[in-house]
N, C-alpha and C positions, 0 to 999 in steps of 0.2 A: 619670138623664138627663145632668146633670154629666159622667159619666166616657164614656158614649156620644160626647159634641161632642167630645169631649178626643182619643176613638181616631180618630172620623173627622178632627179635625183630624191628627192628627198621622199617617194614615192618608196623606191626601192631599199633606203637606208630602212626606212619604219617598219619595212615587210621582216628584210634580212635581222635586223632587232629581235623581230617577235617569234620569228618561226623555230626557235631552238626550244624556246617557253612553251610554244604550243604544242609541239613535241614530247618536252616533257611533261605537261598538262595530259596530253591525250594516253601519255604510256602509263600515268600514276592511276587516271581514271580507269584506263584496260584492265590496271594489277586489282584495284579493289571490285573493278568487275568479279574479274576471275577466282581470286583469293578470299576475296573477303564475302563473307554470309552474314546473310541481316541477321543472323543472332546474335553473329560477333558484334556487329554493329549496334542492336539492342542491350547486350549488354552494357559496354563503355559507355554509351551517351548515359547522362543522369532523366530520371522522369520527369523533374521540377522543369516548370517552364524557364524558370530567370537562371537557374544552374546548365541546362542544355545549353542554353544562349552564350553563358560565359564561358563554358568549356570550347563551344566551339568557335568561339573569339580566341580562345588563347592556342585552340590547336595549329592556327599559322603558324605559329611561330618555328612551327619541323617541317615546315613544307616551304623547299627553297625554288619558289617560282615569282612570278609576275602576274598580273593582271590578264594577258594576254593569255595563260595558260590555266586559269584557277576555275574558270565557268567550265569545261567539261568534268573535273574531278569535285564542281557540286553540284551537278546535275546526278551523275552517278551515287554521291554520296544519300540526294534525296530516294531517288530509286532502290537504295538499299535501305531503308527505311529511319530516315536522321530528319528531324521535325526541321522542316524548308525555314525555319527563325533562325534555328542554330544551324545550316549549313549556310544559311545567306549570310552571317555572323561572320561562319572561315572564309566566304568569301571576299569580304570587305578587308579583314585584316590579314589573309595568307601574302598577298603581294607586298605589304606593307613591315611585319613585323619578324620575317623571317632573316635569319642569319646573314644571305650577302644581301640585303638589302641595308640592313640596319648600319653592315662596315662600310658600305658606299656609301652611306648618309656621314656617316663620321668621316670617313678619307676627306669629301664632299667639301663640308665644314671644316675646314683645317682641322683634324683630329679634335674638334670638340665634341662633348657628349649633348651637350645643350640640346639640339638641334633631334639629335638622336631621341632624346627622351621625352621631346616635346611632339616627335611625330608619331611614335610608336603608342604613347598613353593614349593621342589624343584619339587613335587609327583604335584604340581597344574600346574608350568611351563613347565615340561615335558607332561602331560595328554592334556594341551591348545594348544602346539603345534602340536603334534600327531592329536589332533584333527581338525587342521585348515587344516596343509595339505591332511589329508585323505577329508576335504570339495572339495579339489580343484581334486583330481585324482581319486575319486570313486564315479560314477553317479549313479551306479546302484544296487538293492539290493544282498547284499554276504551273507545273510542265507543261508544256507544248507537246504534243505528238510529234515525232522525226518521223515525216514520212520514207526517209532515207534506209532505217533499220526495222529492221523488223519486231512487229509487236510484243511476239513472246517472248518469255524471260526464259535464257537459254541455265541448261543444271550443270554447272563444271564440278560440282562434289564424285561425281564416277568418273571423270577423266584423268587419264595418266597424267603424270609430268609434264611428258613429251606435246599432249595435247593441249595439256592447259597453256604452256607456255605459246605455241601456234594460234590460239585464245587470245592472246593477252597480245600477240603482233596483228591479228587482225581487228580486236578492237582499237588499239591504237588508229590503223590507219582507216577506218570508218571515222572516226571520233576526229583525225587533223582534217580529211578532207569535209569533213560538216561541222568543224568550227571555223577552217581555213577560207572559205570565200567570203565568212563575214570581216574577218582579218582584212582581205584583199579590197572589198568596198571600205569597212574604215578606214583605213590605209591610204586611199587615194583621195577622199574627203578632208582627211585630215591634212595631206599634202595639197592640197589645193587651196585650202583655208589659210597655210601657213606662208604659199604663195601669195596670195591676192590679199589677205591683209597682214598692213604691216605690224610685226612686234610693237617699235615704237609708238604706234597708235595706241592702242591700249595702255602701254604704259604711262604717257600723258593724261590717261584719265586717274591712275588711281594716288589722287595727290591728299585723301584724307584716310581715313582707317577702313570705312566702311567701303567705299572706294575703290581700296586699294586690294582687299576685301573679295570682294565681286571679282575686278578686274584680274587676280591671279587665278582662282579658279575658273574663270573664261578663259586663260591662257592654258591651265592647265586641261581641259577639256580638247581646246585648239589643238595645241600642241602634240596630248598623245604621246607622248615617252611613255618605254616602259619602265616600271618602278626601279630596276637597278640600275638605273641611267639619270632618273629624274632630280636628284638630288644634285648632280653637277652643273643643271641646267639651274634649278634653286637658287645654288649661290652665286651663282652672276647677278643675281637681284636685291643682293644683299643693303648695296648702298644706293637702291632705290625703292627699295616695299619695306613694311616692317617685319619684324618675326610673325607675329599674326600672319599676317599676309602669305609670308612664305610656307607658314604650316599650311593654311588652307590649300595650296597649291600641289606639296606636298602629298597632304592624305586626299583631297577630294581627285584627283587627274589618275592617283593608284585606282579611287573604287570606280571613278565615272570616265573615260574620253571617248571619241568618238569609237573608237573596234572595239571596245567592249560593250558599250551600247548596242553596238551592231549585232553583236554576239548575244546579249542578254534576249533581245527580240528572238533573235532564232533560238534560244530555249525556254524560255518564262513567257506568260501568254501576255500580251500589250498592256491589259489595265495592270495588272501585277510589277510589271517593270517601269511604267510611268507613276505609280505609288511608290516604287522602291527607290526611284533617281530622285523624286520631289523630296522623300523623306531626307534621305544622306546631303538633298542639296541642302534645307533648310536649318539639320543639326550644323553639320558645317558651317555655312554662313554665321549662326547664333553663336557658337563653339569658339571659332575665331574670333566673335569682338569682342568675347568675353575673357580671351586668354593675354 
């Protein structure tokens, strides 16, 4: 009975977390629905392959969301025509590199920058790369069909104000309620993982670099915080992993944990997102023993 209150508490804390991000995820993707034209969009992005990729690495940095809310506004983004390198790009680093993320990383860390600059570079170097080689081995488009919406691209260039903005409230709520049940199964896998095995178990295992290594990003996958929370949980590990350790933790739980995975399935087609998770997990991994 015990560990039952324990999943549904922490079942509901993980939900009530996310669902403000996936809100403002689903209402930023409705605006560039509505507002934005792929011309707009052909313009800004650059044509170079390795320049789109960086641009759209560094355009997290204006968009103050989480993980939980970043997969419907690059879904939308590819749709309006942004090469899926350079929108998978914003999506590794928008949770990561944006504004209150970076001051919770520093609050986090007793106001040092260390921490801050080590997750942010490392969140831009890992997202550039992910994004060069998915240029080179993925020609063609990996959306998923939403059988939810409908297939035609709707023309908001003739609508009033008044309509477009009614637009941009009903794609909102199409867009929470078909990112929202994948939320609700990571959510309760994830609370359940967090129930039945224990923290200190894994912490016992990571007693060398490589190790330790592994075992944070397992934690951070487990675990499932989102990015503007995860950095508190970070430093509790301070005087038992090493900085390695805790960067890995850091950027790989923002790009990978269980409801975003869940989420990535319901928009990217399976081989596409089990190439994308292998890829971030293996720079990752490498990144951190190197740092």
């Amino acid at each position: 009975m015990d560990q039952l209150l324990q999943l549904n508490t922490i079942f509901i804390s993980i939900v009530i977390e996310a669902i403000p991000f996936i809100v403002i995820g689903a209402f930023v993707s409705a605006l560039i629905e509505v507002f934005v034209s792929e011309n707009m969009i052909v313009r800004i992005m650059p044509k170079n392959r390795y320049l789109s990729v960086i641009t759209g690495s560094l355009i997290g940095a204006v968009f103050p969301g989480c993980e939980c809310g970043i997969i419907p506004i690059t879904r939308r983004l590819v749709e309006k025509g942004v090469a899926l390198p350079a929108a998978i790009s914003f999506m590794l680093t928008g949770p990561i590199i944006n504004p209150i993320v970076l001051f919770s990383t520093y609050i986090a860390f007793g106001n040092s920058w260390i921490m801050v600059w080590y997750r942010s570079g490392f969140a831009v170097v890992v997202s550039i790369l992910v994004g060069i080689v998915l240029s080179y081995v993925i020609k063609d488009n990996q959306l998923k069909l939403n059988p939810d919406k409908h297939i035609h691209v709707h023309d908001h260039s003739q609508q009033s104000v008044k309509q477009k903005w009614w637009s941009v409230i009903t794609h909102t709520s199409d867009e929470f309620f078909n990112v929202g049940k994948y939320l609700v199964m990571g959510s309760l896998i994830a609370a359940a993982m967090q129930t039945y095995i224990p923290t200190a178990a894994l912490a016992a295992l990571g007693h060398t670099k490589v190790a330790g290594v592994l075992v944070m990003m397992a934690l951070a996958f487990i675990l499932s915080i989102c990015s503007e929370a995860d950095a508190f949980v970070a430093s509790s590990f301070r005087n038992t992993f090493s900085q390695s350790s805790i960067t890995a933790f850091l950027v790989f739980g923002a790009m990978v944990d269980i409801k975003n995975l869940l989420m990535m399935f319901g928009t990217f087609k399976p081989k596409f997102v089990i190439l994308l998770v292998s890829l971030i997990t293996t720079i990752v991994f490498v990144g951190s023993l190197l740092l």
